[in-house]
N, C-alpha and C positions, 0 to 999 in steps of 0.2 A: 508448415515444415518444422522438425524437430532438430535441434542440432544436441547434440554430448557436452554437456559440462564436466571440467575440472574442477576441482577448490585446493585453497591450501591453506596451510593454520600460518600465522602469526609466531614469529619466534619468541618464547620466555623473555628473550632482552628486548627485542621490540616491544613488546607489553608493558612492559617494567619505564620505557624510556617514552612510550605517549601517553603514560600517566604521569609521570614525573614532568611535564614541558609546562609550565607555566598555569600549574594549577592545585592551588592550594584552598585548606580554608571550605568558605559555603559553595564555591566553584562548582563541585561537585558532591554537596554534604548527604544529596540522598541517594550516594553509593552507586550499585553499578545495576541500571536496569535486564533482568534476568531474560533470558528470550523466551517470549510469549507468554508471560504473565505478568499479570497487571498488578501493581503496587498501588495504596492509596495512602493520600497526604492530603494536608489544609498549606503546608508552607511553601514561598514561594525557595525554591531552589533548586539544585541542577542533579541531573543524575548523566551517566555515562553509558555508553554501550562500546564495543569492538567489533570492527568489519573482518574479516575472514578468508570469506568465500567470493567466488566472481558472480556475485548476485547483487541485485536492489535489496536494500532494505532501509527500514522506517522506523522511527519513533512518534508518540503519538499523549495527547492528553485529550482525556475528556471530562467535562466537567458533571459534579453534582446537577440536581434540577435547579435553574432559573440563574445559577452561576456562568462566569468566562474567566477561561484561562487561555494564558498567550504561551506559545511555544517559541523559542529562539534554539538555534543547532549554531554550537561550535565548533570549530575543527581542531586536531590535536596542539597547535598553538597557540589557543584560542581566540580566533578570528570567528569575525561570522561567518556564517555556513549560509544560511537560510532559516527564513522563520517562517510562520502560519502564524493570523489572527483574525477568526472569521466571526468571531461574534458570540453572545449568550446560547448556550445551549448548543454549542456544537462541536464538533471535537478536531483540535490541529495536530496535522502529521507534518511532518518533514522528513520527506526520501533522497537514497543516496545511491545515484548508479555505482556498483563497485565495479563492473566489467571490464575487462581489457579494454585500456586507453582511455577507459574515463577516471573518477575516483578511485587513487590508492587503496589498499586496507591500513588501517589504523582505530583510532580509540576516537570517539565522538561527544558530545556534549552538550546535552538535552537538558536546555535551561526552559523552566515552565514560572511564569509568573500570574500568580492569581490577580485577576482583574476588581476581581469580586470575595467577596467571603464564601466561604462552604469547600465539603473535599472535592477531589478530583481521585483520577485513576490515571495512570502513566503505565507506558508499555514499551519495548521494541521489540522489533519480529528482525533479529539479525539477516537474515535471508537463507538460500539453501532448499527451496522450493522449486518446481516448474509445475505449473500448467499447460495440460499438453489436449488442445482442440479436436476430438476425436472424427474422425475421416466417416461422414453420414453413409449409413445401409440401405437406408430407405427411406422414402418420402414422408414428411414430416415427422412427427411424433408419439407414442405410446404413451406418455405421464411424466412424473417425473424421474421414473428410473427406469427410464430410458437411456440403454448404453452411449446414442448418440450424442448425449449433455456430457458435458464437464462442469463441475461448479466449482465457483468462489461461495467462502463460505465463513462468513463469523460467528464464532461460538456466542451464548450470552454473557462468557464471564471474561471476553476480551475489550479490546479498545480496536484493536487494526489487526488486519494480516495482510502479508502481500508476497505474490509469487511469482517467477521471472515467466515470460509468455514470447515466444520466438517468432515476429512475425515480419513480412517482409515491406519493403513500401506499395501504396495502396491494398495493400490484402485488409479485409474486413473481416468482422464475428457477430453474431449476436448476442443480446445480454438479454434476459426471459422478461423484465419488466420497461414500463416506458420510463420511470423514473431511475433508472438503471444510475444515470449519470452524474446524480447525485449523493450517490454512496459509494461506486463502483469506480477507481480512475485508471483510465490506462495511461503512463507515464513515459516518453519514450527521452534517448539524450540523444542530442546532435552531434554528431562525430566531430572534436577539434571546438566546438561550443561550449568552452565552461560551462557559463552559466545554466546551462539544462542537466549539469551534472546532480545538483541536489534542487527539489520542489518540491515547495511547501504547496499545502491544498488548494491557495486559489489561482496559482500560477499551474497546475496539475489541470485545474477546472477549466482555465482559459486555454491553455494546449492544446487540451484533446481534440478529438474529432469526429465529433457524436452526431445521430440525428434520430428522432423517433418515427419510426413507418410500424404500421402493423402492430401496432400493440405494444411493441419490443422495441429497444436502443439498439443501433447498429452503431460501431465504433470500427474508425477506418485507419490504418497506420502511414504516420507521414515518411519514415526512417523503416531501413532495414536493422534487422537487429538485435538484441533482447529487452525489450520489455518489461517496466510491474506493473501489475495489476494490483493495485491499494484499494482495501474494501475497508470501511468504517460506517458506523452506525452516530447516532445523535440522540440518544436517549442511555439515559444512564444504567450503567451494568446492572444483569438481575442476579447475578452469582449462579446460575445456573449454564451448563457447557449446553443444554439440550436446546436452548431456546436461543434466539440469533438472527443473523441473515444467511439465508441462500438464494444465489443468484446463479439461475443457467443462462453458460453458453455453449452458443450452438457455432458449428463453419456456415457462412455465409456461401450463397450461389448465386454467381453472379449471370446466370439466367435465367434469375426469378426475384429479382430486385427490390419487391415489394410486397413480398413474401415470408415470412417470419415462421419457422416451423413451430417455435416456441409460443405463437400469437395464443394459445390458451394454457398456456403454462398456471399451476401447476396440471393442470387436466391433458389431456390428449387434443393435439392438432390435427387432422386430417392433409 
């Protein structure tokens, strides 16, 4: 099901007064993370982004090879938000439902602390996206450009992306690989649940509601409602947009249950 979003911008002085609120100094010394491109640094310090629109959105660090780096998220008075620490070699986001009745909009702050020596790469994808699960023509699949796929899809020279996904409770999707669920998170917040208003990657990993049949991850929603879809990688940027991830998904039929049309992805299913 697809619903219309609205957005709306942040006033001049609201901007001016969630940077101004208790934060000076190294607080935020590596300035204000740009959307969708990645910054690189050795130091540990904090950078900023601003909410907007009524979407999810992410910030994100991934580290050099054989490096870790910790992410902590502030909120505009600088309390904690949520953090991600999942280890060498892997990359921590922390997401922010903006949507009506969850998360405000306002100015955020993406403190990244190196564990280790070596750079990193930092990002946010403010939000402003939808994913919209295309209504299948026909029985399985043609390849990959096949109109019934929609993809998630990380360039090589990002760290994360993530796009808002409208789905209802119990309705399911497919995601084209079995390890789908290890790069690919679907995020959902509890209506009146703080706490599921911002998650970090392993609170996102233990959420969901994943299973692999067929080749392919099927991911099932607990909540009606909007949705991110957070895609990150674990190997370090190659500066190239051509190279990445893509991951198809397909609508799930729930009278073929164990049936994956993607199950030979990227080739043609029958």
């Amino acid at each position: 099901m697809y619903v219309r979003k609205t957005g709306r911008w942040l006033t001049a002085g609201a901007l001016a007064t969630a940077f101004a609120v208790g934060f000076t100094g190294t607080a935020w010394a590596g300035g204000v993370l740009p959307n969708g491109t990645a910054v690189s640094s050795t130091a540990a310090q904090g950078y900023a982004y601003t909410t907007s629109y009524d979407y999810w959105s992410v910030s994100a660090v991934q580290p050099s090879s054989g490096a870790n780096d910790g992410l902590t998220l502030l909120n505009a008075g600088g309390g904690f938000a949520g953090g991600s620490d999942v280890g060498q070699d892997r990359t921590n986001f922390v997401a922010v439902d903006s949507n009506s009745g969850t998360e405000p909009f306002g100015t955020w702050y993406t403190q990244i602390v190196p564990h280790t020596a070596g750079s990193y790469w930092a990002e946010a994808q403010y939000g402003a996206k939808i994913t919209t699960i295309p209504t299948p023509t026909h029985h399985g699949t043609t390849g990959a450009g096949d109109p019934d796929i929609a993809f998630s899809v990380l360039p090589g020279n990002q760290v994360v992306t993530v796009s808002d996904l409208y789905l209802t409770a119990g309705e399911s999707f497919w995601a084209s690989t079995s390890t789908a669920a290890q790069e690919l998170y679907l995020l959902e917040a509890t209506p009146g649940l703080s706490s599921t208003y911002v998650q970090g990657r392993s609170a996102a990993a233990a959420a969901q509601s994943t299973k692999v049949v067929d080749n392919c991850t099927l991911y099932t929603a607990k909540q009606t409602g909007w949705h991110a879809l957070v895609l990150v990688g674990d190997t370090p940027l190659t500066g190239s947009s051509q190279a990445g991830i893509a991951i198809g998904i397909h609508q799930y039929d729930p009278s073929q249950p164990t049936y994956c049309p993607m199950a030979d992805f990227p080739g043609a299913t029958p």
